[in-house]
C-alpha positions in Angstrom: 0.0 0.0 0.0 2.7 2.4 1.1 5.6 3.4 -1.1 8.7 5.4 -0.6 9.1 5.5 2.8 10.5 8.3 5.0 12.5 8.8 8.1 11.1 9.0 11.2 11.4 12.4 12.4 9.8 15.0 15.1 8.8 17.0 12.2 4.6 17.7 12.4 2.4 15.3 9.6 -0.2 16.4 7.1 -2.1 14.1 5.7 -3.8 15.3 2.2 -6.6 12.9 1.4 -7.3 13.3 -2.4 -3.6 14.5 -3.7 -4.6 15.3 -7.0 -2.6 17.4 -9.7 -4.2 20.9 -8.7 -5.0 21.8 -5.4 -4.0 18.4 -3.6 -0.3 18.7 -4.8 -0.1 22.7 -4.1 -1.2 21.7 -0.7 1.7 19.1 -0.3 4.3 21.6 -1.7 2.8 24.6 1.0 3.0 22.5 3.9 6.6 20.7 3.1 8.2 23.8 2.7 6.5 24.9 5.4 8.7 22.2 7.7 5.8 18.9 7.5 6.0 15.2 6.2 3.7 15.0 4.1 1.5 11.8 2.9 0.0 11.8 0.1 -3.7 9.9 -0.6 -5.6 8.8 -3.7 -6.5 5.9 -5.7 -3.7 6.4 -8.2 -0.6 5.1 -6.6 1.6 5.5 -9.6 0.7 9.2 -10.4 0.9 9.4 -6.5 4.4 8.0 -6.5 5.7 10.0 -9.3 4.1 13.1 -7.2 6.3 12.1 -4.3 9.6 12.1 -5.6 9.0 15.8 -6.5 8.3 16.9 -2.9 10.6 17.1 0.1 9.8 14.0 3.0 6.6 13.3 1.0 5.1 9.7 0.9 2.7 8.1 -1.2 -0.6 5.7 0.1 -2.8 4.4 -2.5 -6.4 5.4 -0.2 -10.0 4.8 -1.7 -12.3 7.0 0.1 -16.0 5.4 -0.8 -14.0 2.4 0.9 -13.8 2.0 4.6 -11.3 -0.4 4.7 -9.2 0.9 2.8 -9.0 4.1 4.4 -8.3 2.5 7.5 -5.7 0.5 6.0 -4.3 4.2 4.6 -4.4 5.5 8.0 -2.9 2.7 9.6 0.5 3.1 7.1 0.4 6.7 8.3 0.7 6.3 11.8 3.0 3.8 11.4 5.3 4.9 9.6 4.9 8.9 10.1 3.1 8.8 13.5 0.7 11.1 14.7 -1.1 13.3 12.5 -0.9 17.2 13.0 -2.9 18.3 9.8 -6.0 16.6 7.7 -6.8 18.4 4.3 -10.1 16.2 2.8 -9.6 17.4 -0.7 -11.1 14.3 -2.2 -14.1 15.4 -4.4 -16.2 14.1 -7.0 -18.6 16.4 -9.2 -21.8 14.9 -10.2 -23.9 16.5 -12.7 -27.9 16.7 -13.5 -31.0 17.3 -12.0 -33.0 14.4 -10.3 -34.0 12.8 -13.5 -30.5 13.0 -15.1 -28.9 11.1 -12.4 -29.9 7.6 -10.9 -29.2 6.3 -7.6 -25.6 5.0 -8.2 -24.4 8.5 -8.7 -26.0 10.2 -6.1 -24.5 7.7 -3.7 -21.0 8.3 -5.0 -21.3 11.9 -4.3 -22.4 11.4 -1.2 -19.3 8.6 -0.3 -16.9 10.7 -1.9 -17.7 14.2 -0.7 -19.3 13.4 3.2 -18.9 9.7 3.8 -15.1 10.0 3.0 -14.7 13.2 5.2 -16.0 11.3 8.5 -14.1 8.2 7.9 -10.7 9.8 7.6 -12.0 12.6 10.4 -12.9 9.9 12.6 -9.5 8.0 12.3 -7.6 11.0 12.9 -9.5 12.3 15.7 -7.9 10.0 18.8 -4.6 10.9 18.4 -5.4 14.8 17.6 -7.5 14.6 21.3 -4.7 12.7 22.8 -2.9 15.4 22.2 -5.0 18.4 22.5 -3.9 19.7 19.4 -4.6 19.4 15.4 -6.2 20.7 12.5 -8.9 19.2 10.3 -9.5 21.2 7.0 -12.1 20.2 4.5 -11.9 21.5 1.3 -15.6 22.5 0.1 -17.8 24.4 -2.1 -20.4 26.9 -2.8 -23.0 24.4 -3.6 -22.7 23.7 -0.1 -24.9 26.3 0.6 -27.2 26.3 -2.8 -28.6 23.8 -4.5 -28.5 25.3 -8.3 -30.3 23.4 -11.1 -27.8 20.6 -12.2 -26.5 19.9 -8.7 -28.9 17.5 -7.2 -25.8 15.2 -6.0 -23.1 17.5 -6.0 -25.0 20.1 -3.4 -26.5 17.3 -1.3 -23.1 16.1 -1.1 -21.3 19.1 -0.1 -24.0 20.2 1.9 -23.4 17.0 4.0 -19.6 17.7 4.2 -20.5 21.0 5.6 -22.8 19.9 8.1 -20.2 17.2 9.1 -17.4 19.9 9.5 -19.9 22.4 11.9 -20.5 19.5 13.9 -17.1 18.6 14.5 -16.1 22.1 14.9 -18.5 22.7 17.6 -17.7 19.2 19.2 -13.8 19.1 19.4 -12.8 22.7 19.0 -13.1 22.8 22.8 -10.6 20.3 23.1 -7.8 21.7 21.1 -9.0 20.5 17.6 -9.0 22.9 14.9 -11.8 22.0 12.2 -12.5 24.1 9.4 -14.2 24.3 6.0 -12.1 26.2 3.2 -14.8 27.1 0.3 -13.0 27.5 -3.4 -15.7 29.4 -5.1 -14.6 29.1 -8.7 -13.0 27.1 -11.3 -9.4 26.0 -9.8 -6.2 26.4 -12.8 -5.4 22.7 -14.0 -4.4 21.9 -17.2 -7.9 19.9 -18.0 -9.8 22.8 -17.3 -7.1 25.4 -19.1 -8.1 23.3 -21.9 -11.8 22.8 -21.2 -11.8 26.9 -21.0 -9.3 28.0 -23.3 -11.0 31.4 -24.5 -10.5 32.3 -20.2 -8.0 34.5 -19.2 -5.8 34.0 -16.6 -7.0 36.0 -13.6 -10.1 33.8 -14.1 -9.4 30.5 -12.6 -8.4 30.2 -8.9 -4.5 29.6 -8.6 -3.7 26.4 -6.3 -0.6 27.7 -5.0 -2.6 30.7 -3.5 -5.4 28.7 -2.4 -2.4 26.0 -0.2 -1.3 29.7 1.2 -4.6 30.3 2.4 -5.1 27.0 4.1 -1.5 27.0 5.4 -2.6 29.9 7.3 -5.8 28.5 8.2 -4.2 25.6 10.1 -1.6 27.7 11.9 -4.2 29.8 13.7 -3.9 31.0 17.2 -7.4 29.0 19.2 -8.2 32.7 20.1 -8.7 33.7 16.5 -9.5 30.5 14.9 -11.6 30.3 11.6 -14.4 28.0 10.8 -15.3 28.9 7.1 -14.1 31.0 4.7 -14.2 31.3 1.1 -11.7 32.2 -1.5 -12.5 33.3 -5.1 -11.2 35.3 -8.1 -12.4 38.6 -8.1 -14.1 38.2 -11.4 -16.1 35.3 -9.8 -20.0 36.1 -9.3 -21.2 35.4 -6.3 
C-alpha cells in the first residue's frame, strides 16, 4: 500500500486525502516547505508516487475514500510509519452532474461517499490521536454548492451540503478540546491543465490559482485557538457570487 518511505522524524504530519494534480499537490508543496512530512492519498498510486519524488519527506498511500477499509488500511500506514497526524486536508471530491432525472441512484450515492462519507471516515481515524494530544487541525476542502442547491447539482450540493454539516458539527464538538476543524470554500474554477483546456477562450486572472489557495489553508491551520476560523471562502475577483 505504502511506497517510498521516509525517516522518522519529530517534524509535524499532514495528511492530504485526495492528492490530485491541482489543489492536492499545491497543498503538499505549502505544507513541506512549510517544515511537515507530508502523505500523500488517492486511488492512483503510480501518479501518487511520481508526485512524491518531486516533494521534500513526501510519501505516497494508495487510499479509496467510498471504501472503509481501505481508508483504514491508509491511515494505519500513516501512523506507522509517520506517527501522529498534526494536519487533515479532505480534498477528495467528486462532481456529479444533473437534475434528479439526469442522475440515478448510483451517482448520487457516489457523491455522497466521496464528498461526506469520506470526510467522517478519515476525520474519525484522525481524531484520537489529535485529542490525545490536544492539538490538530482538520481542514475540508468545500464548495459553494454547499450552501445552494443550483439546477444541475442535485448530488453534488447534497453532497457538499453534508460535508458541511459534518465539518460544523465537529467544529463545535472538538474545537473545545484543542481540535481545529475548518471548511475552506473555493468558489470558482481551480487552474489545472484539464480545465485550461476545457476553458481556453478564459484568461488568466479567471481561474483560482492552487498555489494561492495552499497559502490560504497554510494559514488557516496555523491559527492561534483565540482567533480561529471556521469557514471562509476564496475566489477570483471576477467570480460572481
Amino acid at each position: 500500500m505504502a511506497a517510498t518511505k521516509i525517516s522518522t522524524s519529530t517534524s509535524p504530519v499532514c495528511v492530504i486525502v485526495g492528492a490530485g494534480p491541482g489543489n492536492g499537490a499545491a497543498f503538499a508543496r505549502r505544507f513541506a516547505a512549510g517544515g511537515f512530512r507530508v502523505a500523500l492519498l488517492a486511488r492512483d498510486l503510480a501518479r501518487l508516487e511520481a508526485m512524491a519524488g518531486t516533494i521534500p519527506n513526501a510519501q505516497a498511500i494508495a487510499c479509496d475514500v467510498s471504501d472503509p477499509e481501505s481508508v483504514r488500511l491508509a491511515f494505519a500506514a500513516i501512523i506507522q510509519d509517520l506517527g501522529r497526524i498534526d494536519v487533515l486536508i479532505y480534498n477528495a471530491g467528486k462532481g456529479v452532474w444533473g437534475d434528479a432525472l439526469a442522475i440515478d441512484e448510483a451517482d448520487f450515492e457516489a457523491a455522497w461517499r466521496v464528498n461526506a462519507f469520506g470526510a467522517f471516515l478519515a476525520a474519525r481515524l484522525a481524531l484520537p490521536a489529535m485529542l490525545g494530544a490536544g492539538s490538530g487541525s482538520i481542514l475540508f476542502v468545500g464548495a459553494t454548492a454547499s450552501r445552494r442547491g443550483r439546477p444541475g447539482t442535485t448530488a453534488f450540493a447534497a453532497a457538499k451540503a453534508a460535508q458541511r454539516s459534518l465539518a460544523e458539527s465537529l467544529a463545535r464538538t472538538y474545537g473545545p478540546r484543542g481540535i481545529h476543524v475548518s471548511l475552506l470554500i473555493v468558489d470558482g474554477v481551480v487552474d489545472e491543465p484539464g480545465t485550461r483546456a476545457k476553458m481556453a477562450d478564459k484568461p488568466g486572472d479567471f481561474f483560482c490559482k492552487p498555489e494561492d489557495i495552499a497559502e490560504t489553508a497554510f494559514f488557516i491551520t496555523r491559527q492561534p485557538p483565540s482567533a480561529w476560523t471556521f469557514e471562509l471562502d476564496v475566489r477570483p475577483f471576477g467570480e460572481s457570487w
